[in-house]
VEXBA-936248 format. One record per residue (C-alpha): residue number from 1; x, z, y. Coordinates in steps of 0.02 Angstrom, whole numbers, plus 50000, padded with zeros to 5 digits. Example, Ala and Ser with C-alpha at 12.3 -4.5 7.8 and 13.67 -1.06 7.14 Angstrom:
% VEXBA-936248
pos, X, Z, Y
1, 50615, 50390, 49775
2, 50684, 50357, 49947
***
This chain:
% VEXBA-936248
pos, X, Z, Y
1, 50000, 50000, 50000
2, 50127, 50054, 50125
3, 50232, 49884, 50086
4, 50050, 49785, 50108
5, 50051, 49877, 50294
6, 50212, 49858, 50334
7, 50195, 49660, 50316
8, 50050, 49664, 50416
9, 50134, 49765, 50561
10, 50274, 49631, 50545
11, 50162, 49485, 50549
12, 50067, 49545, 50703
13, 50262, 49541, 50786
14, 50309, 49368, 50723
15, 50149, 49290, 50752
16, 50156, 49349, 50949
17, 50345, 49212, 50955
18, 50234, 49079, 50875
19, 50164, 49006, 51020
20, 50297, 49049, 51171
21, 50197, 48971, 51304
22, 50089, 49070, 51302
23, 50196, 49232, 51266
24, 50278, 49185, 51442
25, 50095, 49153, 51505
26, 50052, 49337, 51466
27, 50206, 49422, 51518
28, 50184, 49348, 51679
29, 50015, 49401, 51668
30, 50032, 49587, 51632
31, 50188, 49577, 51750
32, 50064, 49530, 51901
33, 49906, 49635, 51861
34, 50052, 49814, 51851
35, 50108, 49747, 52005
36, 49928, 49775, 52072
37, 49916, 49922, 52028
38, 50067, 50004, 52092
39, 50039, 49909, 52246
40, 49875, 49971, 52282
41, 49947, 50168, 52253
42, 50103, 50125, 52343
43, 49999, 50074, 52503
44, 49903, 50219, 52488
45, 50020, 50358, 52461
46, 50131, 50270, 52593
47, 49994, 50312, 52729
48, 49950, 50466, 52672
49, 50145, 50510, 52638
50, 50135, 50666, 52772
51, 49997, 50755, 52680
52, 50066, 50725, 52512
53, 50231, 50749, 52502
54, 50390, 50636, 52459
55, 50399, 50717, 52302
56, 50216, 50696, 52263
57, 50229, 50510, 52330
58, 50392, 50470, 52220
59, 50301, 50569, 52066
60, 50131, 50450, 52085
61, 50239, 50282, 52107
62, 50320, 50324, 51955
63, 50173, 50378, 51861
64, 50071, 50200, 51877
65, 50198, 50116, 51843
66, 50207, 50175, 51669
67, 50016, 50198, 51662
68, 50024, 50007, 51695
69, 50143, 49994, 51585
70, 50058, 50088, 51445
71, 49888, 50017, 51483
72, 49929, 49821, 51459
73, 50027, 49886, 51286
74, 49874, 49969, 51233
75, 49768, 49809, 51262
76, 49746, 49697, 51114
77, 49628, 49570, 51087
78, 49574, 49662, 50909
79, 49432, 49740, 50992
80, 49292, 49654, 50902
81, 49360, 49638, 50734
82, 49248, 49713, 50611
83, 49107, 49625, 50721
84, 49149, 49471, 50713
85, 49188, 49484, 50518
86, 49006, 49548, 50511
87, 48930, 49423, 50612
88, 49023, 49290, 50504
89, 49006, 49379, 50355
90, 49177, 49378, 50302
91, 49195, 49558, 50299
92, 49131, 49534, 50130
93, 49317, 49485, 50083
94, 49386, 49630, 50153
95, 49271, 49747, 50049
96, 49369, 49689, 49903
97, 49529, 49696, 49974
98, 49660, 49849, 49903
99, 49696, 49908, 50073
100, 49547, 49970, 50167
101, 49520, 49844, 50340
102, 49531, 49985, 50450
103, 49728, 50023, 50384
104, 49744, 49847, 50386
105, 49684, 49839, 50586
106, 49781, 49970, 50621
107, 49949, 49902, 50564
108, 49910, 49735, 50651
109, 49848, 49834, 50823
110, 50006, 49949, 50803
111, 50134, 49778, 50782
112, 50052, 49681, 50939
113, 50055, 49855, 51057
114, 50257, 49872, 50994
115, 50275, 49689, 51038
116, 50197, 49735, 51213
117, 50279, 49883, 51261
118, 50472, 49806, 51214
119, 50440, 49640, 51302
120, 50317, 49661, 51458
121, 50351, 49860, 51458
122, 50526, 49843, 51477
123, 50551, 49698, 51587
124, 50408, 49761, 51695
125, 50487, 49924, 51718
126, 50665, 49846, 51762
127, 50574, 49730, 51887
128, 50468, 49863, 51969
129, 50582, 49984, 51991
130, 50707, 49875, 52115
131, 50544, 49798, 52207
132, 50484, 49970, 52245
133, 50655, 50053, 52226
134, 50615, 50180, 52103
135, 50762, 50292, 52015
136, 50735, 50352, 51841
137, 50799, 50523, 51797
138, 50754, 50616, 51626
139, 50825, 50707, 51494
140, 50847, 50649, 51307
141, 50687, 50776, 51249
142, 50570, 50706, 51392
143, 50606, 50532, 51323
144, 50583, 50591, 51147
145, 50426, 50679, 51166
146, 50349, 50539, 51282
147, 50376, 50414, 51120
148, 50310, 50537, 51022
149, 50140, 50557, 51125
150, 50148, 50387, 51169
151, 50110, 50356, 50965
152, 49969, 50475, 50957
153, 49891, 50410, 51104
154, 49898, 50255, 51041
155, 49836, 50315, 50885
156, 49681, 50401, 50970
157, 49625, 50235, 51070
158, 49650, 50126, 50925
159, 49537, 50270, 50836
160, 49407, 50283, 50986
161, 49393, 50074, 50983
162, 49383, 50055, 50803
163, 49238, 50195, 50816
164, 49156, 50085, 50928
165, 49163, 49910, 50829
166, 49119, 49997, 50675
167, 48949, 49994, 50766
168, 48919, 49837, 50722
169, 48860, 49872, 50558
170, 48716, 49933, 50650
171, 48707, 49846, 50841
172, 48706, 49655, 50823
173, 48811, 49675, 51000
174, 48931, 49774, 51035
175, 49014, 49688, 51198
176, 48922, 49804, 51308
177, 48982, 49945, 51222
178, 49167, 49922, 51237
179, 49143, 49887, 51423
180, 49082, 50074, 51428
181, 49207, 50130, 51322
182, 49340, 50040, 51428
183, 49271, 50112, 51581
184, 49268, 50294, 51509
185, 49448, 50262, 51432
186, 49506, 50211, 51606
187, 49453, 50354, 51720
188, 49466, 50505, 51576
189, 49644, 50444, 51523
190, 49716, 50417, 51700
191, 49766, 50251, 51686
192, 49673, 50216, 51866
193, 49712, 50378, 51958
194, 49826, 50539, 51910
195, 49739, 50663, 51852
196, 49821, 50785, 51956
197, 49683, 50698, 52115
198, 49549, 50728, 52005
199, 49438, 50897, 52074
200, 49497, 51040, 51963
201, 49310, 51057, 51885
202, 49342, 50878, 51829
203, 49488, 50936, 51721
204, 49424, 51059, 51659
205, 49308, 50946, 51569
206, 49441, 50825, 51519
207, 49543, 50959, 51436
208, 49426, 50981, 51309
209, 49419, 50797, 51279
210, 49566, 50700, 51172
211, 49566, 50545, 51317
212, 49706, 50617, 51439
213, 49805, 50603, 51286
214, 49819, 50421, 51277
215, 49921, 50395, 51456
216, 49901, 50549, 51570
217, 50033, 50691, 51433
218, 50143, 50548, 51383
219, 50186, 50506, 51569
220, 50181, 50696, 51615
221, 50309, 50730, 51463
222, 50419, 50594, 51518
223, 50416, 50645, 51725
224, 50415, 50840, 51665
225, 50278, 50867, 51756
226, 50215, 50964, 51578
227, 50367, 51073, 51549
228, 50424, 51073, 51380
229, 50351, 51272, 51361
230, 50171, 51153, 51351
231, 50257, 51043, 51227
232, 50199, 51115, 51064
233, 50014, 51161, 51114
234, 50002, 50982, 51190
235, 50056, 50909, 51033
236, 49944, 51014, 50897
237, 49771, 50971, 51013
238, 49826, 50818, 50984
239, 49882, 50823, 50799
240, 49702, 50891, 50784
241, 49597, 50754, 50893
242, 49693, 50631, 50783
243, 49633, 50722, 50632
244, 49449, 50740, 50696
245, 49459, 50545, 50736
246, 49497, 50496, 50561
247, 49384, 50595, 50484
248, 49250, 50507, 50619
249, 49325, 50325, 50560
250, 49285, 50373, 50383
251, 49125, 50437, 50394
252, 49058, 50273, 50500
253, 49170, 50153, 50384
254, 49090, 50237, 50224
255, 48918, 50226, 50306
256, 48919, 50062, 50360
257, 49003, 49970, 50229
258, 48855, 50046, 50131
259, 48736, 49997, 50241
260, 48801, 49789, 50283
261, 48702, 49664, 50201
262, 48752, 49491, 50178
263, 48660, 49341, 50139
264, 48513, 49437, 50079
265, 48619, 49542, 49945
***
């Protein structure tokens, strides 16, 4: 099994050098929509630079850029999977499969977002820094601990969206519900704004939800704005959303593969 994922996390990677025209199309692409968005924050905090703080200023610039960063990894055009192997039918093939299609999915998912974050992540980062002349300081256990959350919130989106097309053994369209799970991703992880602008009441309620995980801790770890005392509580809540996640997955998967019905049988 683990060899049957491991050639499907490869593929995902090999298949991304297939077509390079394009591959240069969307590095450009996620090169110009980060630059938006650390624009838009750098204009902001640049006016506002007196009430702030340099420090807070420098802290934020550095922040989107990796939420950018992280955000266009994250993205993969795997979102509607499982429904269109419904709406075809040929998720009847993957029934009979060995390896289970969500495995499968996530092996592929976990290959593209690799490809992403080592070839528009990196170059994107180099790039950004010297427009917006941003220095990089950290130490060796920030760096390891923001890979390390960086996986799990990976892990917990890729979880959260697979929840979400699994609904298609039920909904015959599911479109509109990724667009609310986007837009609930988006302003609970803090990929659009830190959280730390958020009204304290509002994170209170987004500390007892697993989303901050997939962009806000990893960022925090890697800036130290979470000092490493945090570290090990951070990590077990979410060791533990992971963990409630899967079980979730399951319990839909095992539901709604016995509820699919195709051509009548």
């Amino acid at each position: 099994m683990f060899t049957g994922l491991l050639t499907y996390y490869k593929t995902a990677i090999l298949e991304k050098f297939v077509f390079r025209q394009n591959l240069l199309i969307q590095i450009a692409t996620g090169f110009l929509s980060s630059y938006a968005g650390v624009a838009i924050w750098y204009v902001i905090t640049q006016y506002n630079i007196e009430n702030l703080g340099v420090l807070v200023v420098d802290q934020t610039i550095k922040y989107m850029i990796l939420s950018t960063i992280l955000s266009y990894s994250f993205y993969t055009p795997n979102y509607y999977e499982i429904f269109n192997r419904v709406e075809t039918g040929n998720i009847v093939h993957d029934l009979v499969k060995p390896i289970p299609l969500p495995f499968c999915l996530f092996s592929k998912e976990l290959g593209a977002v690799t490809f992403n974050f080592f070839t528009h992540g990196i170059s994107t980062l180099i790039v950004l820094s010297f427009m917006f002349k941003i220095y990089w300081s950290t130490s060796f256990l920030n760096l390891l601990l923001f890979f390390v959350f960086v996986f799990l919130g990976f892990y917990i989106n890729h979880a959260v969206t697979l929840c979400f097309d699994m609904l298609s053994f039920w909904v015959y369209e599911t479109e509109a519900l990724h667009y609310v799970r986007t837009a609930v991703l988006s302003l609970l992880s803090g990929s659009l704004v830190p959280l730390w602008f958020y009204p304290e009441i509002f994170i209170k309620i987004i500390d007892f939800l697993p989303f901050k995980g997939i962009v806000y801790i990893p960022i925090a770890m890697f800036l130290g704005i979470i000092p490493h005392t945090e570290a090990v509580k951070h990590l077990v809540l979410q060791l533990i959303w992971c963990l409630v996640l899967t079980l979730i997955t399951y319990i839909i998967w095992h539901f709604g593969t016995k509820k699919i019905v195709i051509n009548g049988g």
